[in-house]
C-alpha positions as CSV (number, residue, x, y, z in Angstrom):
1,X,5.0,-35.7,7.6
2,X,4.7,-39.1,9.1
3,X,4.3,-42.2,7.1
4,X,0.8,-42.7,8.1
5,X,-0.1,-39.2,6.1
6,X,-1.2,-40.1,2.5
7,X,-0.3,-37.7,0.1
8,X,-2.7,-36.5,-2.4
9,X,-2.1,-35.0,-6.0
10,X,-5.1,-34.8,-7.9
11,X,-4.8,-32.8,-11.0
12,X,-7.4,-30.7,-12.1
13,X,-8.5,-30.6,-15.7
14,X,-6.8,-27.1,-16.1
15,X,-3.8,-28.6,-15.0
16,X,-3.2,-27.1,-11.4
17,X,-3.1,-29.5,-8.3
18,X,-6.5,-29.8,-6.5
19,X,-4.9,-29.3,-3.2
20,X,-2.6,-26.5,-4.3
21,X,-5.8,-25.0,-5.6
22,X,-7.8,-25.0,-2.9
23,X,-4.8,-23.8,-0.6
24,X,-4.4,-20.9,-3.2
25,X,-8.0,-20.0,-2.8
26,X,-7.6,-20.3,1.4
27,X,-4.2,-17.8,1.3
28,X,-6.4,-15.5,-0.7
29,X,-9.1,-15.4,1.3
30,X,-6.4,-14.8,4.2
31,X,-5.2,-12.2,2.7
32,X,-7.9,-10.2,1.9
33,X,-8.9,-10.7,5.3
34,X,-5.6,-9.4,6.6
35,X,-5.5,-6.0,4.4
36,X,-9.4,-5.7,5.7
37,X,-8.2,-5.9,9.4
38,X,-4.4,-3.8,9.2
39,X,-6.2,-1.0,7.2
40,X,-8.4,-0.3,10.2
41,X,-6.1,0.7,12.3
42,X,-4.8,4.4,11.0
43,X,-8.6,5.6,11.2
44,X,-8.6,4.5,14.9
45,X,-5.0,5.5,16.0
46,X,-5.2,8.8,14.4
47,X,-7.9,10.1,16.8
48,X,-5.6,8.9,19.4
49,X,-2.5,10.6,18.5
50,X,-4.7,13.9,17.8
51,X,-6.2,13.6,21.8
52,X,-2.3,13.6,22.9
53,X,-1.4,9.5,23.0
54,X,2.3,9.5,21.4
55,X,3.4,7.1,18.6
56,X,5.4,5.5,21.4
57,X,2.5,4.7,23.4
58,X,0.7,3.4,21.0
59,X,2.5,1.4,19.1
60,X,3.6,-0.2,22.3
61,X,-0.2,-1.2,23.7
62,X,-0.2,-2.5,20.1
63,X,2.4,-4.9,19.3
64,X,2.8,-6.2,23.2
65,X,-1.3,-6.7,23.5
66,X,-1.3,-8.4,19.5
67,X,1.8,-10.3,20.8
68,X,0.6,-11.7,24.3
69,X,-2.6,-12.6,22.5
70,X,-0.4,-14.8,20.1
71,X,2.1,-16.3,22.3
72,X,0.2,-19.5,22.8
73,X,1.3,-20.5,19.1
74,X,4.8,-19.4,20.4
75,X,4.8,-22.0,23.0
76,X,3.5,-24.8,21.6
77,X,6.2,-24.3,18.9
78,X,8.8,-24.2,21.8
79,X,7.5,-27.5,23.4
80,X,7.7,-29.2,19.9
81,X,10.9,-28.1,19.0
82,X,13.7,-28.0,21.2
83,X,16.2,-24.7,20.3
84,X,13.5,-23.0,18.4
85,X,14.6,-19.7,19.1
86,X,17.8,-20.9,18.4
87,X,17.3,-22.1,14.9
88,X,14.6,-19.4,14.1
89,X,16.9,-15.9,15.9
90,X,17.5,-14.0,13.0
91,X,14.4,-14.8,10.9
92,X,12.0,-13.3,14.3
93,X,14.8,-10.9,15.0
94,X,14.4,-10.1,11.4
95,X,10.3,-9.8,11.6
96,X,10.5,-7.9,14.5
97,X,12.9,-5.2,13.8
98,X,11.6,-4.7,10.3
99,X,7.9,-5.7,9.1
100,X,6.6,-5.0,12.4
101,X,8.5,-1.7,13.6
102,X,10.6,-1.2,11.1
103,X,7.3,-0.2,8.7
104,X,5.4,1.6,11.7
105,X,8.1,3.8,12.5
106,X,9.1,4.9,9.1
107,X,5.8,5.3,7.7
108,X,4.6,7.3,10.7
109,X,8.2,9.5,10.6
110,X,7.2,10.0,6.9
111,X,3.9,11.1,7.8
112,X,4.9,13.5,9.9
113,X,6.9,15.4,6.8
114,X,4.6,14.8,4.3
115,X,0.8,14.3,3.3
116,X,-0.7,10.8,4.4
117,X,-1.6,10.0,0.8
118,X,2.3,10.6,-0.2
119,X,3.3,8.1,2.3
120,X,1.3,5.9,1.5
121,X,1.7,5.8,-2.6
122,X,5.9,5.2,-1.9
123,X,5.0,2.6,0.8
124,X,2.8,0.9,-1.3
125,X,5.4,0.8,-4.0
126,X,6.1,-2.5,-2.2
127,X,4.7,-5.1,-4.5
128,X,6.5,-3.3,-7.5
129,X,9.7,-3.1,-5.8
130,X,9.3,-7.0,-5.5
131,X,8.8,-7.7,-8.9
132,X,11.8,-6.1,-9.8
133,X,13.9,-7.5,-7.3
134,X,12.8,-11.2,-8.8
135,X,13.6,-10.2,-11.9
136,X,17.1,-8.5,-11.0
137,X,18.0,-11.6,-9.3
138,X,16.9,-14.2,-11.4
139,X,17.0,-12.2,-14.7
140,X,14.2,-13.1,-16.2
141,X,11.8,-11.1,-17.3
142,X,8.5,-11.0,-15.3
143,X,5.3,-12.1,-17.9
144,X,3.5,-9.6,-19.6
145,X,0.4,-9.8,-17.0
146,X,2.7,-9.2,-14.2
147,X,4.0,-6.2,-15.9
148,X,0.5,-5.5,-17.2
149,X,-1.3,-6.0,-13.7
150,X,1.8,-3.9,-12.0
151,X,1.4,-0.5,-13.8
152,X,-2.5,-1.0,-13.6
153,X,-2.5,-1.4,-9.9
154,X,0.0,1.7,-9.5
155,X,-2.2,3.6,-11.8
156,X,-5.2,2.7,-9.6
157,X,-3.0,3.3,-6.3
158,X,-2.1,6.8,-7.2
159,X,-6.1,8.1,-8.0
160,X,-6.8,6.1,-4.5
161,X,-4.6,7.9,-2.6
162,X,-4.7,12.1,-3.9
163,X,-1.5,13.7,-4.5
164,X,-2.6,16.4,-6.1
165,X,-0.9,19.6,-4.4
166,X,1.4,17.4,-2.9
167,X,5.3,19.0,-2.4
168,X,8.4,17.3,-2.5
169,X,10.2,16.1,0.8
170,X,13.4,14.0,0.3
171,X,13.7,13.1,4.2
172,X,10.5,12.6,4.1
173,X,10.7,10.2,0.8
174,X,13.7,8.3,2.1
175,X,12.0,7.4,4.9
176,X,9.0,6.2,3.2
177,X,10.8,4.4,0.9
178,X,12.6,2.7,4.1
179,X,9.0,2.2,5.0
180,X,8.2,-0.3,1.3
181,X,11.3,-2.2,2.1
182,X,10.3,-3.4,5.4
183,X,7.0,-4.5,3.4
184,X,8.7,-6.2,1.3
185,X,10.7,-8.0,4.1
186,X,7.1,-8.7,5.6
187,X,6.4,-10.5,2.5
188,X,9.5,-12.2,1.9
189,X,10.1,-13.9,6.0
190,X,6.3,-14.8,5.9
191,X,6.6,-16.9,2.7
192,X,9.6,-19.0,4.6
193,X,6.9,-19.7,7.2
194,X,5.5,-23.3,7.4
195,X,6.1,-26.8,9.3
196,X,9.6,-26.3,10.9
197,X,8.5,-22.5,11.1
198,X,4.7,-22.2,11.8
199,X,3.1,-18.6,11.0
200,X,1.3,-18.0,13.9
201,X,4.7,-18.4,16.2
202,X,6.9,-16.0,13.5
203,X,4.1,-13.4,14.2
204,X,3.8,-13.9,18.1
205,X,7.4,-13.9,18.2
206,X,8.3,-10.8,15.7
207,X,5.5,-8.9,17.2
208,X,6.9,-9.1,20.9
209,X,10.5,-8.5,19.6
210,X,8.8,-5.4,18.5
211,X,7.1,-4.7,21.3
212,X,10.3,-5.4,23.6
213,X,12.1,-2.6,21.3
214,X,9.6,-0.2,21.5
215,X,9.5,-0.5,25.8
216,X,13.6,0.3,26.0
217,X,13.0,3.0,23.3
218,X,10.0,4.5,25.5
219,X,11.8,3.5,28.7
220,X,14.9,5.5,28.0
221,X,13.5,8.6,26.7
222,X,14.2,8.1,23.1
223,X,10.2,7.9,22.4
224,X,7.8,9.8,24.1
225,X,5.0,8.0,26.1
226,X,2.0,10.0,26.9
227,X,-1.6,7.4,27.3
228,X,-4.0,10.2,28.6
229,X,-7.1,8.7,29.8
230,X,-9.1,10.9,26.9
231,X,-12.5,9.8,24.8
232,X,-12.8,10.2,21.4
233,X,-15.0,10.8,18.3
234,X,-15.9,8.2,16.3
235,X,-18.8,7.6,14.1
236,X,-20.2,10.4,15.6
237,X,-20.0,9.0,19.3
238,X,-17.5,9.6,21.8
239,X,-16.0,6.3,23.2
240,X,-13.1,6.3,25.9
241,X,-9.3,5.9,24.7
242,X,-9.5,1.9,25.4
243,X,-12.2,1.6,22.6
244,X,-10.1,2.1,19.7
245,X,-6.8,0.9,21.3
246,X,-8.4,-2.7,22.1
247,X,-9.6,-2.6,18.1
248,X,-6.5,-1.9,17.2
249,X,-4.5,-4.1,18.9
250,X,-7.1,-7.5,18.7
251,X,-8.1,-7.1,15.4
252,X,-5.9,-5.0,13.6
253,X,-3.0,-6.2,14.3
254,X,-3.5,-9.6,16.0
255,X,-5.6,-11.1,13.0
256,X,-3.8,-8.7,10.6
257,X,-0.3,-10.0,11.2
258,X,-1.7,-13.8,12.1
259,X,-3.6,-14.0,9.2
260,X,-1.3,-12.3,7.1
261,X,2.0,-14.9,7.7
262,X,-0.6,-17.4,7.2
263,X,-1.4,-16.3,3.7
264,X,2.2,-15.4,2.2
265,X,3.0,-19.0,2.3
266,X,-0.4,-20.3,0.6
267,X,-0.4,-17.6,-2.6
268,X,3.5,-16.3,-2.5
269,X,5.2,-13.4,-1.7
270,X,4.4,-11.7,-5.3
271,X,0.6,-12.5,-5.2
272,X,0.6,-11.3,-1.6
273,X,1.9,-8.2,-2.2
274,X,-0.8,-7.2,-4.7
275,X,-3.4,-8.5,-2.6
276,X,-2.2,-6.1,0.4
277,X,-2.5,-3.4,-1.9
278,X,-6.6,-3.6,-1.2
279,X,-5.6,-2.5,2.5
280,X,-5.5,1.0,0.9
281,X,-9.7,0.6,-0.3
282,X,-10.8,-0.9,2.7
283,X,-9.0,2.1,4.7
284,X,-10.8,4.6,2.3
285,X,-14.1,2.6,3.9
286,X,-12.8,2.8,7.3
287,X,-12.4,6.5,6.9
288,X,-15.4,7.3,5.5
289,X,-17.3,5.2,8.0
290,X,-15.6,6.5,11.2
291,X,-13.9,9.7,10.5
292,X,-16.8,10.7,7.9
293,X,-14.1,11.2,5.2
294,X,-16.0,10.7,1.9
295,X,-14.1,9.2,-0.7
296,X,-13.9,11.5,-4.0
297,X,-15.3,9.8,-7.3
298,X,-12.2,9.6,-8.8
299,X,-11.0,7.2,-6.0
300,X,-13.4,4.5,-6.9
301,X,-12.3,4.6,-10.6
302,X,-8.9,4.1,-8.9
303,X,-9.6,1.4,-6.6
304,X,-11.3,-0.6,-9.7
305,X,-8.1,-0.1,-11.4
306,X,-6.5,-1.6,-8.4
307,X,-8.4,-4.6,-8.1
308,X,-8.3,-5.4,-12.1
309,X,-4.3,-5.1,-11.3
310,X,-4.6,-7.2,-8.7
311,X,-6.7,-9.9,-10.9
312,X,-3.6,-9.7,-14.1
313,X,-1.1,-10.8,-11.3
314,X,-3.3,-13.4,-9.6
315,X,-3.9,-14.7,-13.1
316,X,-0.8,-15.1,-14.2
317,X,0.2,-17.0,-10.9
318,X,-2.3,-19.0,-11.8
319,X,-1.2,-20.0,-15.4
320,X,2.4,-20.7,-14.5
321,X,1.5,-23.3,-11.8
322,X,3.5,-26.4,-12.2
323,X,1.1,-29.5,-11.9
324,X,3.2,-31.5,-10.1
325,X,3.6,-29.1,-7.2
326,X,0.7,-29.5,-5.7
327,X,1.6,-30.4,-2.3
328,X,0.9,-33.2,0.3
329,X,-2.7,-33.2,1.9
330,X,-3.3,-35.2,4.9
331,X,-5.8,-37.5,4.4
């Protein structure tokens, strides 16, 4: 910040920092927006894969096309800072190899042994498995409306996503599980985004790292890659493969990811978390809308449990704020 930039503080009568306020209230409208746009993606790629486009394939159309389309941020972070890659290596490396394909390949792998809704309960253990890391490493207790709001969301989580039926796999859970760490990585890198790191160029950067991967993988035979030229159903109308593909990869995953690294640092990795738990509802939507999967009853008691766990979390962040945190705004 230069010396020109005033720097302004104004407490509000409840005690938290305008401008930290109204930043909190940004990063949550950032992340809601995020969850909306990364949940749409399994209803579109899952007509894909079904019509004969391998994981490999798709994943790589994905993460190059979300990448390319956020390499401008890239550059201008190169041109302003000399070394960037340099100082920033291990933290994109990082992002690359573990929120962006670590947590594809592990969820999809875990798919493949197990129901969806399975996969998605231990993935989206995330959030959970980040309160308990805080409190491992800081020892200290997490308040009672993080606990509260923790076992409220899970409780909602597991009516959203039906397991009834479901059979044990331990590959399958392992690799899940592997799945909820690199969520929690996705969490943790994003909230050390900012000035000297700027969002937009950690996701541009992690997501053609990614991308890069994916090519050798597909290049030497390790991954399949089959993109037939095939149309698909959706909504009742048949569109042709690049359809869904360009949804995926322009809104899914370019303003999932770009919005998403732009929230973490706004509302913290904790409050993020829970808020990327509503991915799972809008998905349910998604579903319903384009693959004409109607939601069962008891999954909208669920998804209200979800969002009133969501709520105990967000409004405990809010309590603990310290007043003078509120950071500079330039004027």
């Amino acid at each position: 910040m230069t010396a020109s930039t005033a720097s302004i503080s104004v407490i509000a009568p409840g005690g938290i920092g305008v401008g930290t306020a109204r930043l909190r209230a940004t990063g949550l409208i950032l992340g809601i927006v995020s969850a909306f746009a990364f949940s749409s993606s399994g209803p579109f790629v899952k007509p894909l894969l079904e019509a004969g486009w391998s994981l490999g394939a798709a994943l790589l159309v994905r993460m190059g096309v979300a990448g390319l389309m956020l390499s401008p941020a890239l550059f201008i972070a190169m041109r302003r800072q000399r070394g960037f890659l340099r100082r920033h290596w291990r933290l994109i490396l990082g992002f690359g190899l573990m929120p962006v394909l670590g947590c594809q390949l592990f969820f999809f792998s875990a798919m493949q042994r197990m129901p969806v809704a399975v996969a998605l309960l231990i993935q989206y253990l995330a959030p959970v498995m980040l309160v308990a890391w805080a409190w491992a490493r800081s020892r200290k207790a997490p308040s009672a409306l993080v606990l509260s709001g923790s076992v409220v969301a899970i409780t909602g989580l597991v009516l959203v996503v039906d397991v009834s039926g479901a059979t044990f796999d331990l590959v399958g859970t392992l690799l899940a599980l592997a799945a909820a760490v690199c969520v929690c990585a996705y969490f943790v890198i994003s909230e050390r985004a900012g000035d000297d790191l700027p969002p937009l160029a950690l996701a541009a950067s992690g997501l053609l790292t990614g991308a890069a991967v994916i090519g050798v993988l597909c290049l030497t035979g390790i991954m399949p890659f089959q993109a037939p030229a095939v149309s698909i159903e959706l909504a009742g109308a048949l569109v042709p493969w690049f359809v869904p593909m360009l949804w995926v990869a322009v809104v899914a995953t370019t303003l999932g990811y770009g919005l998403g690294v732009m929230a973490v640092p706004r509302i913290g990795s904790r409050v993020a978390s829970f808020v990327g738990l509503s991915e799972v509802l809008f998905a349910l939507g998604f579903a319903w809308l384009f693959l004409g999967e109607v939601p069962a009853p008891v999954q909208f008691v669920g998804g209200a449990l979800l969002l009133a766990g969501v709520v105990l979390v967000r409004a405990d962040a809010s309590a603990t704020a310290v007043p003078n945190a509120a950071p500079s705004v330039p004027s």
